[in-house]
C-alpha positions as CSV (number, residue, x, y, z in Angstrom):
1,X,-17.7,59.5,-137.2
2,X,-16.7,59.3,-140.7
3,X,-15.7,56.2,-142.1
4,X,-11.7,55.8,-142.9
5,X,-11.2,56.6,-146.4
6,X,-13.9,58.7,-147.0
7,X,-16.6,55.5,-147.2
8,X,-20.2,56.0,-147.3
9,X,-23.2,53.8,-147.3
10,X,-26.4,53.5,-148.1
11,X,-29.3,50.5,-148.0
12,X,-30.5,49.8,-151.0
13,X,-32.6,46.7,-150.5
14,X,-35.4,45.5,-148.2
15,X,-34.4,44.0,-144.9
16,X,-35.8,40.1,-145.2
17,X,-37.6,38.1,-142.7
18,X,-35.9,35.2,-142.8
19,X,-31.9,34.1,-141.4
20,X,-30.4,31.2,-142.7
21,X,-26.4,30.3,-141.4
22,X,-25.1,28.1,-144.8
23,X,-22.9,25.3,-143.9
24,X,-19.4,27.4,-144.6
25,X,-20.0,29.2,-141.9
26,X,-19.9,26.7,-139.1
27,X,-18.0,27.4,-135.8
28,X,-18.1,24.3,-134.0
29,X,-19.1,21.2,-136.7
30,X,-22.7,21.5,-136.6
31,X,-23.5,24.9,-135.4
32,X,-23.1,28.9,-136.8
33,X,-20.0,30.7,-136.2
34,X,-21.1,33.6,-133.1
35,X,-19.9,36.4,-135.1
36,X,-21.3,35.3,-138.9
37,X,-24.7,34.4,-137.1
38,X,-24.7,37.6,-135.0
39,X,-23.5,39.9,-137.6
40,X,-26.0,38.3,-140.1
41,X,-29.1,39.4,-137.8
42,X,-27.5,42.6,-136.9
43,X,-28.4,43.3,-140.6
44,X,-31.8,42.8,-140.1
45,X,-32.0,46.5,-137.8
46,X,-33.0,49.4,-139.4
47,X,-30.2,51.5,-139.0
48,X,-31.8,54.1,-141.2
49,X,-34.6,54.4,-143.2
50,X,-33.8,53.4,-146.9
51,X,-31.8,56.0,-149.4
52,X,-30.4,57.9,-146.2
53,X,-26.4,57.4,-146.0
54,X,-25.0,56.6,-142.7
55,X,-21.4,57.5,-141.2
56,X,-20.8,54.5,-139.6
57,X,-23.2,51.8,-137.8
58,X,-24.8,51.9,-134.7
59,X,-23.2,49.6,-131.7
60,X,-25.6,46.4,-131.9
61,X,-25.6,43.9,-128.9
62,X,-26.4,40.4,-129.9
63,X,-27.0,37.9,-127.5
64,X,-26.8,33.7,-128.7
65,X,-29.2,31.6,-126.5
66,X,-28.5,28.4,-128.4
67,X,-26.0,27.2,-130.7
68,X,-27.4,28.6,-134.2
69,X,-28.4,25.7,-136.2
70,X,-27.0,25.1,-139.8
71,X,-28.7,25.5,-143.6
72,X,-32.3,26.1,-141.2
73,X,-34.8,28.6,-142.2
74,X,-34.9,30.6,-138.6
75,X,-38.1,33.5,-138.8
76,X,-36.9,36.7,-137.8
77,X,-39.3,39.3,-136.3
78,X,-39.1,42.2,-134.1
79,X,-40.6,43.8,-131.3
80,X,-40.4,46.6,-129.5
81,X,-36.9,47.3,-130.4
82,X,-35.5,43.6,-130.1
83,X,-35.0,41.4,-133.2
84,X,-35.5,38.4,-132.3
85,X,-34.1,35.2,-134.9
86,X,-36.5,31.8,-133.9
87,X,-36.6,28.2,-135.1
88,X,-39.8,26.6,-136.1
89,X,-40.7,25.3,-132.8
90,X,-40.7,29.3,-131.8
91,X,-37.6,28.9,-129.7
92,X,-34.9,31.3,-130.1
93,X,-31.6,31.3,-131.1
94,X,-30.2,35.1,-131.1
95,X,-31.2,38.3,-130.6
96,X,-30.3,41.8,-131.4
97,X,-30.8,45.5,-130.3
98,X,-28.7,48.5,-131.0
99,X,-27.1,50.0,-128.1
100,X,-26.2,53.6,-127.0
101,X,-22.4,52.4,-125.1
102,X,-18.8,52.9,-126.2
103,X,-16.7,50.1,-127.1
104,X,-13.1,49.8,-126.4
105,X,-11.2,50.7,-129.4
106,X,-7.9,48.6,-129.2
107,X,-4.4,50.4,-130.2
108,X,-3.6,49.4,-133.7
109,X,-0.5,46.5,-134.5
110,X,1.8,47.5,-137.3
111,X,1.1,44.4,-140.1
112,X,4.4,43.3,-139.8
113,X,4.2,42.4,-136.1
114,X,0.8,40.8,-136.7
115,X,2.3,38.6,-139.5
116,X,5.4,37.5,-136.9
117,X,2.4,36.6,-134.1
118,X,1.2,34.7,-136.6
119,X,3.3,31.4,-136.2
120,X,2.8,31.7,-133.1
121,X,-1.3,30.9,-133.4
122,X,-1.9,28.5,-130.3
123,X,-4.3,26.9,-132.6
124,X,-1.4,25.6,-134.9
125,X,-0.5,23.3,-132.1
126,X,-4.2,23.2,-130.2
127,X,-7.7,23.8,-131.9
128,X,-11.0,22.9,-130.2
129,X,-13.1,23.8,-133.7
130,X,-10.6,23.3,-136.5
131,X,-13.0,23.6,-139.2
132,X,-14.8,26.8,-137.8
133,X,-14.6,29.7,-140.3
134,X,-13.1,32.6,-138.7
135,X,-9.9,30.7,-137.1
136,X,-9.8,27.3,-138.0
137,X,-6.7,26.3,-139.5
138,X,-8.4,23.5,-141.6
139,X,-9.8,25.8,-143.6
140,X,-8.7,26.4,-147.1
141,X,-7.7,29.9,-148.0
142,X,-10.8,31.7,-149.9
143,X,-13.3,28.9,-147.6
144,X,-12.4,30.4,-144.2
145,X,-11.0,33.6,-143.0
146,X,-7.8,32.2,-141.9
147,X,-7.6,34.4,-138.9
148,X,-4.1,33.0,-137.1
149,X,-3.6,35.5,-133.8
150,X,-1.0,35.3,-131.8
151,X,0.7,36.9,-128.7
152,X,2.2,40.7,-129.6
153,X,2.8,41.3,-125.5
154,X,0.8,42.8,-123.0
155,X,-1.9,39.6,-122.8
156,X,-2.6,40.5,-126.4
157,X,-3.1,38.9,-130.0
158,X,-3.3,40.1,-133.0
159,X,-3.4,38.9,-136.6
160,X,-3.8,39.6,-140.2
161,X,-6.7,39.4,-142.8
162,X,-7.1,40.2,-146.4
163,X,-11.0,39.7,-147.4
164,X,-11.6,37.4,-149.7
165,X,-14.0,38.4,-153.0
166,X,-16.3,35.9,-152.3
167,X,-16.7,37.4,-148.7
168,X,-18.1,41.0,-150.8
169,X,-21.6,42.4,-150.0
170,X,-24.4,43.3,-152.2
171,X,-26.8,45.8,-150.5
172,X,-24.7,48.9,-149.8
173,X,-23.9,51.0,-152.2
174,X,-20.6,53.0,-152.2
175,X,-19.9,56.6,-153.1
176,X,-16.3,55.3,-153.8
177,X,-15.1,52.4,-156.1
178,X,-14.2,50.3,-153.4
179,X,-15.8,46.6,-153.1
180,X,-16.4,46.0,-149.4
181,X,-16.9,42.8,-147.6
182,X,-20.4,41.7,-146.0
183,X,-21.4,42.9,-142.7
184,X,-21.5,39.5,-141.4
185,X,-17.8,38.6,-142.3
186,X,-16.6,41.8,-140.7
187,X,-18.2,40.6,-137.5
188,X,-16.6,37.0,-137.9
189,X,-12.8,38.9,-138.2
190,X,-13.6,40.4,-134.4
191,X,-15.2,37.4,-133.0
192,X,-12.6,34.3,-132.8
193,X,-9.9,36.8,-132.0
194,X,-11.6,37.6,-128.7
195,X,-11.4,33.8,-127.8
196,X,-7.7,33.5,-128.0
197,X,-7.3,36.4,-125.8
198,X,-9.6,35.0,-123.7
199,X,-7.9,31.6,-123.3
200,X,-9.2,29.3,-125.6
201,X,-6.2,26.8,-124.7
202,X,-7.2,26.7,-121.1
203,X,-10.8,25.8,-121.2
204,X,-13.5,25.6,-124.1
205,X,-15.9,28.9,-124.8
206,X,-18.4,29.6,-127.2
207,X,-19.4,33.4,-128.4
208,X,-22.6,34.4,-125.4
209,X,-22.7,38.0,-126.8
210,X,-21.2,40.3,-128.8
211,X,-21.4,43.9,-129.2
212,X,-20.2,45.5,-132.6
213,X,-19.7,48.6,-133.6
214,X,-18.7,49.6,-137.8
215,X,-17.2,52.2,-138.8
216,X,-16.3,51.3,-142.3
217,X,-16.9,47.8,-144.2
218,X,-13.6,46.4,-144.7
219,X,-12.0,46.4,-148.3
220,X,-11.9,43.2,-150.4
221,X,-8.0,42.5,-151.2
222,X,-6.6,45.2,-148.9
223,X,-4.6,43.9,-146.0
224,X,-6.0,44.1,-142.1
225,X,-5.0,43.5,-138.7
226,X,-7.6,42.1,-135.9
227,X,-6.3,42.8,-132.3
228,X,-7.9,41.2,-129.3
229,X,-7.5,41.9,-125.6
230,X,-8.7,40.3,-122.2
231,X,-10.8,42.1,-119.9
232,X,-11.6,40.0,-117.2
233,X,-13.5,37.2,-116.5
234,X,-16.5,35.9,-113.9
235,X,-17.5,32.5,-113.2
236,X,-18.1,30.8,-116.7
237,X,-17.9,34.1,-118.4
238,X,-14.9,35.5,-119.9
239,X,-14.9,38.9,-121.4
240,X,-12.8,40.1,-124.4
241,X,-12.4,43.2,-126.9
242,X,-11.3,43.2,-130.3
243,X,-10.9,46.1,-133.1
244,X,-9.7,45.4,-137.0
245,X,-7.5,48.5,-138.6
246,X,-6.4,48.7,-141.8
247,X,-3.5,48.6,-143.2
248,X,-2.5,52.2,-142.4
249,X,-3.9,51.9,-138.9
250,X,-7.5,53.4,-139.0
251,X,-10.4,52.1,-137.4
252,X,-12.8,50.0,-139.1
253,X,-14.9,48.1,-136.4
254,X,-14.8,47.3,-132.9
255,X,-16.2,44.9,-130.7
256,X,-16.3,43.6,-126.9
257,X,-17.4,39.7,-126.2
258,X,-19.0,38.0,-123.6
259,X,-17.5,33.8,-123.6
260,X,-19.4,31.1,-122.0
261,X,-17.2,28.2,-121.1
262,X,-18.9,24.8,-122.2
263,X,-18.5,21.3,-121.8
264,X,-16.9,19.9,-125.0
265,X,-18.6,17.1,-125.4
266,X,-22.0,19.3,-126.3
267,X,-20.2,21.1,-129.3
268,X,-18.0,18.6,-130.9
269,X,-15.0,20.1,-129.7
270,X,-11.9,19.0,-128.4
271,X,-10.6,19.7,-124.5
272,X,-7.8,22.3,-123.9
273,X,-4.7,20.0,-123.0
């Protein structure tokens, strides 16, 4: 698939060994946001081999087995397919694999219905991680992503989001004169979006897994809408879908969650009332 706008990519660097989730991008207080953390390692697969251009990314599946610790040097190494990011101890903390399976790709909100479900953010009135990057509403603009969503019918939410420059990226390189925000941000936008679907103000969940797939990096200063869905839900696990559009309605990146619902008291959050 060709990526909206006419967006190509290619990498230009070497793919490090080493993860590290700074401090801004904190979900609950003292852990990694899911989708910064996961999106971070899912940069870590070879998608091609270096100087090739790609048409859009892979789906990666990455999977959060503890809450990713902050400003810590985790080794990342792969095996068979799996990368795996570990702490010192050797214990892991995520891992990722790209996936052959088709995500849900979400119908598009108009911007101006987005903005409306804005004021109507749940999390204006009720946040369990305030400070958390993607959605936490005590986040100053240009810190945090400021991703509000609220209700636009049907059991969904949707939102807008303008990338910020500091959010841009530095090892693709563009055939057009577009500046394009990191890999990792773009997974943040689809992750806490999933959550509210999901019903973050009925009991607390934390990001389990989440499978991304990129069509296009989003464009720094253009205006986008993230749109999250419910699909169901199983014992502790709730699953979600989310897809961010442009401003003109094309598809940039989609995703599908798996939420794990957690006692409050482990991640410094606050209980649903």
């Amino acid at each position: 698939m060709r990526p909206a706008g006419g967006a190509q990519w290619r990498s230009v660097t070497q793919i490090p060994d080493q993860l590290l989730v700074p401090r801004r991008f904190r979900g609950p207080p003292d852990s990694g946001n899911g989708g910064w953390t996961a999106g971070a390692l899912a940069t870590h697969l070879r998608h091609a081999s270096p100087g090739n251009r790609v048409e859009g990314w892979p789906a990666v599946e990455v999977s959060l087995r503890r809450p990713p610790p902050l400003d810590t040097v985790l080794q990342v190494v792969e095996d068979e397919g799996t990368t795996t990011a570990t702490e010192s101890d050797g214990a892991g903390v995520a891992t990722a694999r790209r996936v052959g399976v088709a995500l849900t790709d979400l119908e598009p909100v108009p911007v101006d219905q987005a903005r409306t479900a804005e004021a109507a953010y749940p999390g204006h009135t009720f946040h369990p991680f305030p400070t958390c990057f993607a959605c936490g509403t005590a986040r100053e603009e240009g810190d945090g992503l400021r991703i509000f969503p609220g209700p636009v019918g049907r059991g969904g939410v949707a939102a807008t989001w303008r990338p910020h420059p500091s959010l841009s990226e530095d090892w693709h390189t563009y055939v057009d004169a577009s500046t394009r925000a990191s890999v990792a941000a773009t997974w943040a936008a689809l992750d806490c979006v999933g959550g509210w679907a999901g019903g973050l103000t009925e009991r607390l969940m934390v990001l389990g897994r989440m499978t991304t797939r990129i069509t296009t990096l989003p464009v720094i200063g253009e205006e986008h809408v993230v749109v999250g869905a419910r699909r169901g839900a199983e014992g502790r696990k709730t699953f979600t879908a989310a897809s961010l559009h442009d401003s003109r309605g094309h598809l940039v990146a989609s995703a599908e969650h798996v939420w794990i619902a957690v006692d409050p008291a482990t991640f410094g959050g606050v209980s649903p009332r």
